[in-house]
VOGU-3710 file (C-alpha; in Angstrom, 3 decimals, decimal comma):
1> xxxxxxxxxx> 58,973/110,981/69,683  58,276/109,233/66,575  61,742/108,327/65,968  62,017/106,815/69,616  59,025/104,853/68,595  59,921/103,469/65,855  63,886/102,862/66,974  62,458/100,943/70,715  60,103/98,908/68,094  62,887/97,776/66,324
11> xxxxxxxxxx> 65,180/97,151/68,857  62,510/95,224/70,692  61,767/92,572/67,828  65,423/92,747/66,774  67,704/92,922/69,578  70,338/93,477/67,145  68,860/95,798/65,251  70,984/98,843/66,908  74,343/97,019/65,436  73,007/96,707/62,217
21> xxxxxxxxxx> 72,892/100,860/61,751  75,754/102,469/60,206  75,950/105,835/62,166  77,884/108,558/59,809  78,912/112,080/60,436  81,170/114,687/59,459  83,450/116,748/61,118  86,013/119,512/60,619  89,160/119,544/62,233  91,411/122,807/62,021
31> xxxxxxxxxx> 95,023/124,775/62,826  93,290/125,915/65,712  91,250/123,521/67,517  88,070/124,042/69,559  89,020/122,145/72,390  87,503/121,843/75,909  89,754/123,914/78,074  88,574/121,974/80,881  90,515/118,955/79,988  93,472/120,915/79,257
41> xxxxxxxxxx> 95,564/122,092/82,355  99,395/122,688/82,274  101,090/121,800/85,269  104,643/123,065/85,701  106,994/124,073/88,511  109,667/125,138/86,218  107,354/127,626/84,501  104,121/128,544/86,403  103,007/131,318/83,776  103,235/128,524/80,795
51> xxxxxxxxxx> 100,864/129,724/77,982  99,295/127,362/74,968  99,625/129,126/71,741  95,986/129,365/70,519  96,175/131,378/67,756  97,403/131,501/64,088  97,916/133,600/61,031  98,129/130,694/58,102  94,514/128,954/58,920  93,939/125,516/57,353
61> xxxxxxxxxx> 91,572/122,474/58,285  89,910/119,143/56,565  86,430/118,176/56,565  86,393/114,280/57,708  83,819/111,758/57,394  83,597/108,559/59,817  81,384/105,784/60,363  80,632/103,336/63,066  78,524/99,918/62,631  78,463/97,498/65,624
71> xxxxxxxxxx> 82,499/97,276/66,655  84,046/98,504/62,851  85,174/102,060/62,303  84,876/103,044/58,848  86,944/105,349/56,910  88,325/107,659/58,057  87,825/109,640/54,255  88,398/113,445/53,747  86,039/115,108/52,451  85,596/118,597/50,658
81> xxxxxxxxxx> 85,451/121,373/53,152  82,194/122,440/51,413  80,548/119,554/51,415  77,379/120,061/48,440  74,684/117,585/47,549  76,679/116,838/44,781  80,153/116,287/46,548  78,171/113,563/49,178  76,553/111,817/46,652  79,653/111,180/44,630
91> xxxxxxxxxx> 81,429/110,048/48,280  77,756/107,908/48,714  78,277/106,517/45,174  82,052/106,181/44,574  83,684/105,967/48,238  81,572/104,783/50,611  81,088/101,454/48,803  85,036/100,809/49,303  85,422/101,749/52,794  82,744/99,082/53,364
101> xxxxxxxxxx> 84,391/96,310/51,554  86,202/94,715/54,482  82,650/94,153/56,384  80,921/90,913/55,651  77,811/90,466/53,145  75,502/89,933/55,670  76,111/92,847/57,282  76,001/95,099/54,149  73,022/93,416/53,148  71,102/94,546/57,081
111> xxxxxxxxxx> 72,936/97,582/56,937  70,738/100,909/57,622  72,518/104,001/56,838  71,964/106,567/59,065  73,195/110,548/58,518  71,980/113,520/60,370  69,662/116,444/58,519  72,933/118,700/56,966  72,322/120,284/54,207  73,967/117,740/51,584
121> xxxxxxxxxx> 72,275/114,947/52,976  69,297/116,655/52,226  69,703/116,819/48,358  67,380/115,373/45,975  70,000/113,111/44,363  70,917/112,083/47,676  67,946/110,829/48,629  66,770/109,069/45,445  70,167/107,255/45,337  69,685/106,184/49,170
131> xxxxxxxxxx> 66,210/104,876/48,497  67,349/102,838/45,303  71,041/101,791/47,442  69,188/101,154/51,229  65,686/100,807/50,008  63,332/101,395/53,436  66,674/100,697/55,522  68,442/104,286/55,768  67,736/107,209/58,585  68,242/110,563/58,030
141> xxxxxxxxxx> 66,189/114,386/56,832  63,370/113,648/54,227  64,043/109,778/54,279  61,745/106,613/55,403  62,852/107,528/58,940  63,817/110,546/59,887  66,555/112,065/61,917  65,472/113,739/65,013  66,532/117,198/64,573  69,074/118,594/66,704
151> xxxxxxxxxx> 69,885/115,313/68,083  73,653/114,631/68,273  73,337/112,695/71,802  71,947/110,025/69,657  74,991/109,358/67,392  77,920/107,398/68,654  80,075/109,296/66,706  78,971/112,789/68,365  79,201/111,935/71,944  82,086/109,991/72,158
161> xxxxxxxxxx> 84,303/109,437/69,000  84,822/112,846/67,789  85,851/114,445/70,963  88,215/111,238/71,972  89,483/111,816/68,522  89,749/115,348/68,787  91,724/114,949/71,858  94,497/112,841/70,130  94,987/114,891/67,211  95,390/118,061/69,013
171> xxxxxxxxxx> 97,732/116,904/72,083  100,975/118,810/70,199  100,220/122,329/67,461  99,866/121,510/64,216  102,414/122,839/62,229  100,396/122,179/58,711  97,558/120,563/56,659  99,657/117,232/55,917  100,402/116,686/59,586  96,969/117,317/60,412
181> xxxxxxxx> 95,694/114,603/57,664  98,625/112,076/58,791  97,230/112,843/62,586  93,940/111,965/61,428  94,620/109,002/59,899  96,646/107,635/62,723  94,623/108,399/65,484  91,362/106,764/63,787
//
């Protein structure tokens, strides 16, 4: 409730305020997808049994980040699979600052940077670099204003970009890790 306080405050004496938010997240895409069946039907008269292999022996999968401020995309940038304090702050540090090097100055300079409450977001040296980097302008676990828990409706990238992305890497099997990274890239 807080954070819906605080978010309808600022959106009410900035009307802009919502486009000035760099929403982040991380997800992992694999061999074997999890996709939603529902939205997967095979319809064929030559072969009415057809079957979707599913299942595979040799596993694989990349651990992606992606960001979305007002109408840019950012990234997208692989990250480790197990992503640490450590491993995020070096992306925070050393990658992040290139992938936002095509948006203007002003909106770097409003930019808040929001991530969710994982577990490497969470780190100590995360946070003190975000509150020297953002200042009072970044959202997330243990920061000037925090992520609701459990909230994924409230990122962009949750309820609509993942699973739209999802859907166009996984519409043929991946046969291994560099077509899955090429499919990444190209569908983002």
């Amino acid at each position: 409730m807080i954070f819906s306080q605080w978010f309808h405050g600022m959106n009410t004496d900035n009307p802009l305020f919502c486009s000035r938010i760099l929403f982040s997240d991380e997800a992992s895409f694999s061999r074997d997808a999890i996709q939603n069946y529902h939205n997967k039907h095979v319809w064929a008269e030559d072969n009415p049994h057809s079957i979707t292999e599913s299942r595979h022996q040799y596993q694989f999968s990349v651990n992606v980040w992606i960001g979305i401020i007002d109408e840019h995309l950012i990234g997208p940038h692989f990250l480790p699979l197990r992503l640490t304090g450590e491993s995020y702050f070096h992306f925070l540090q050393e990658e992040l600052p290139f992938l936002l090097e095509n948006l203007t100055l002003q909106i770097r300079r409003y930019m808040y940077y929001m991530h969710d409450g994982a577990p490497a977001h969470f780190s100590l040296n995360v946070r003190n670099y975000l509150n020297l980097t953002y200042e009072n302008r970044w959202i997330g676990r243990g920061g000037p204003h925090p992520w609701p828990p459990r909230s994924p409706d409230l990122n962009p990238l949750d309820f609509c970009i993942w699973g739209y992305l999802k859907e166009l890497v996984y519409t043929t099997p991946v046969q291994d890790i560099e077509d899955l990274r090429n499919r990444k890239i190209a569908s983002a």
